[in-house]
KEMI-148795 format. One record per residue (C-alpha): residue number from 1; residue in three letters; x, y, z. Coordinates in steps of 0.2 Angstrom, whole numbers. Last residue first. Layout:
<rs>
<r nr="NUM" rest="ALA" u="X" v="Y" w="Z"/>
...
</rs>
This chain:
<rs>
<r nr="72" rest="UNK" u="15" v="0" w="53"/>
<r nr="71" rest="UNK" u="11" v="18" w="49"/>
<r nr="70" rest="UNK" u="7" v="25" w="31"/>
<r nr="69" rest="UNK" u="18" v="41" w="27"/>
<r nr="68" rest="UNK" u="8" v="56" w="17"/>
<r nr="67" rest="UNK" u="24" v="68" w="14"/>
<r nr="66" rest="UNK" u="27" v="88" w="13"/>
<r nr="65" rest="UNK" u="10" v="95" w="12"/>
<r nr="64" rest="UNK" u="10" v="113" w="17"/>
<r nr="63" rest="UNK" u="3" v="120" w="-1"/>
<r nr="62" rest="UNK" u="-12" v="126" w="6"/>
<r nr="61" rest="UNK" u="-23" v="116" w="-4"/>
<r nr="60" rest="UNK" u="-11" v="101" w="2"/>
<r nr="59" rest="UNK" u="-13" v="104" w="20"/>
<r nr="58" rest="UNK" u="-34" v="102" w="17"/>
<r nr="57" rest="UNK" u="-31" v="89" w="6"/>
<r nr="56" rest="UNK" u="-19" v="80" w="19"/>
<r nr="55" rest="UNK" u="-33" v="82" w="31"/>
<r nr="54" rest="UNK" u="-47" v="74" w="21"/>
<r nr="53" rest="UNK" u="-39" v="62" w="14"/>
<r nr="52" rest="UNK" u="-32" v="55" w="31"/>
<r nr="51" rest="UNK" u="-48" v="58" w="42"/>
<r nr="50" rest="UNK" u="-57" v="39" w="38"/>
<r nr="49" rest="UNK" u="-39" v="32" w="38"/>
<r nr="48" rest="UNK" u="-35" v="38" w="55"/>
<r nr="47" rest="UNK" u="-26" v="55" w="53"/>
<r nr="46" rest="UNK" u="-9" v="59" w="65"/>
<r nr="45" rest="UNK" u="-1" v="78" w="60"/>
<r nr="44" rest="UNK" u="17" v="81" w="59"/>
<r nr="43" rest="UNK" u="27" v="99" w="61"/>
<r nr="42" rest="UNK" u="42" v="100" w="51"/>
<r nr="41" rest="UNK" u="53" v="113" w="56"/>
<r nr="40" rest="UNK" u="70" v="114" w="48"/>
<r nr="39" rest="UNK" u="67" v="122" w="34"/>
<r nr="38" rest="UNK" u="60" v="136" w="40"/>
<r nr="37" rest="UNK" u="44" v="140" w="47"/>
<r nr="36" rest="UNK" u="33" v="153" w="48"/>
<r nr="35" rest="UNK" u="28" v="158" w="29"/>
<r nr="34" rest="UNK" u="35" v="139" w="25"/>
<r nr="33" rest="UNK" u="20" v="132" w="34"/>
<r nr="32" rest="UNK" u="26" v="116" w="35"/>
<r nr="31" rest="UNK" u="20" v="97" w="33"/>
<r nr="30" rest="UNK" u="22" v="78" w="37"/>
<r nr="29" rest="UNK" u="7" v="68" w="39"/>
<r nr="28" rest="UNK" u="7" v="53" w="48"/>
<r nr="27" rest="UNK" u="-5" v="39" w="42"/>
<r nr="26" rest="UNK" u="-14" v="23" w="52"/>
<r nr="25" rest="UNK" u="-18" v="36" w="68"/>
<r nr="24" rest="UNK" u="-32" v="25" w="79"/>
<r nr="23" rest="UNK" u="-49" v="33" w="81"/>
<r nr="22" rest="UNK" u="-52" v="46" w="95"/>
<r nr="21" rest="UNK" u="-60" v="61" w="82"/>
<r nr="20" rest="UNK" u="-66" v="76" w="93"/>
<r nr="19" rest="UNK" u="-56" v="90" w="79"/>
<r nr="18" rest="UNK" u="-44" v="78" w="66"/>
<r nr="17" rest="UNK" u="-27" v="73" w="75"/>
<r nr="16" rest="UNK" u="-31" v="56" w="72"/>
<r nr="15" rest="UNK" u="-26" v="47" w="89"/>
<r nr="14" rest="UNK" u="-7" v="36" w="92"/>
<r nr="13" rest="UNK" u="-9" v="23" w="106"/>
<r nr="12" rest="UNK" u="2" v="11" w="97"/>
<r nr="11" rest="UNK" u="-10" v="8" w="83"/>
<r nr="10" rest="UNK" u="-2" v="8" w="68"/>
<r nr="9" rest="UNK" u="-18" v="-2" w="60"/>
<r nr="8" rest="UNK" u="-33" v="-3" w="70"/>
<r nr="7" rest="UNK" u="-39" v="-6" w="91"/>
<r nr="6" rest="UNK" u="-53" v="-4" w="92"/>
<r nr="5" rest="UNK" u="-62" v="13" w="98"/>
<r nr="4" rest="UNK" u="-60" v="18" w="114"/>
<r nr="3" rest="UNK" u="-77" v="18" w="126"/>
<r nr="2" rest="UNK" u="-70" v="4" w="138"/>
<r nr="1" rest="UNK" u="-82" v="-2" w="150"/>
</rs>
């Protein structure tokens, strides 16, 4: 039996980076903490569209939002 989840939007084999969640990544988020990083680094987070808001909120707050990308 397999215990993934369906497969969904963008799904290439791609998870939500959000703590325990295994669903299929449908946005990339693109951020930096520019106290650590320079210009240059651009670290990316995977959200499924139930963890998407809710993650780029939380980078957002922080000003460390740098693009909300939908995958294909």
């Amino acid at each position: 039996m397999n215990d993934a989840p369906p497969a969904g939007p963008g799904d290439d084999g791609a998870r939500c980076s959000a703590k325990g969640c295994q669903a299929a990544a449908t946005t990339a988020l693109s951020w930096r903490n520019p106290r650590l990083h320079d210009a240059a680094r651009v670290k990316r987070w995977l959200a499924c569209d139930e963890h998407a808001d809710f993650l780029a909120d939380f980078l957002r707050r922080r000003d460390f939002l740098l693009a909300r990308d939908v995958l294909t």
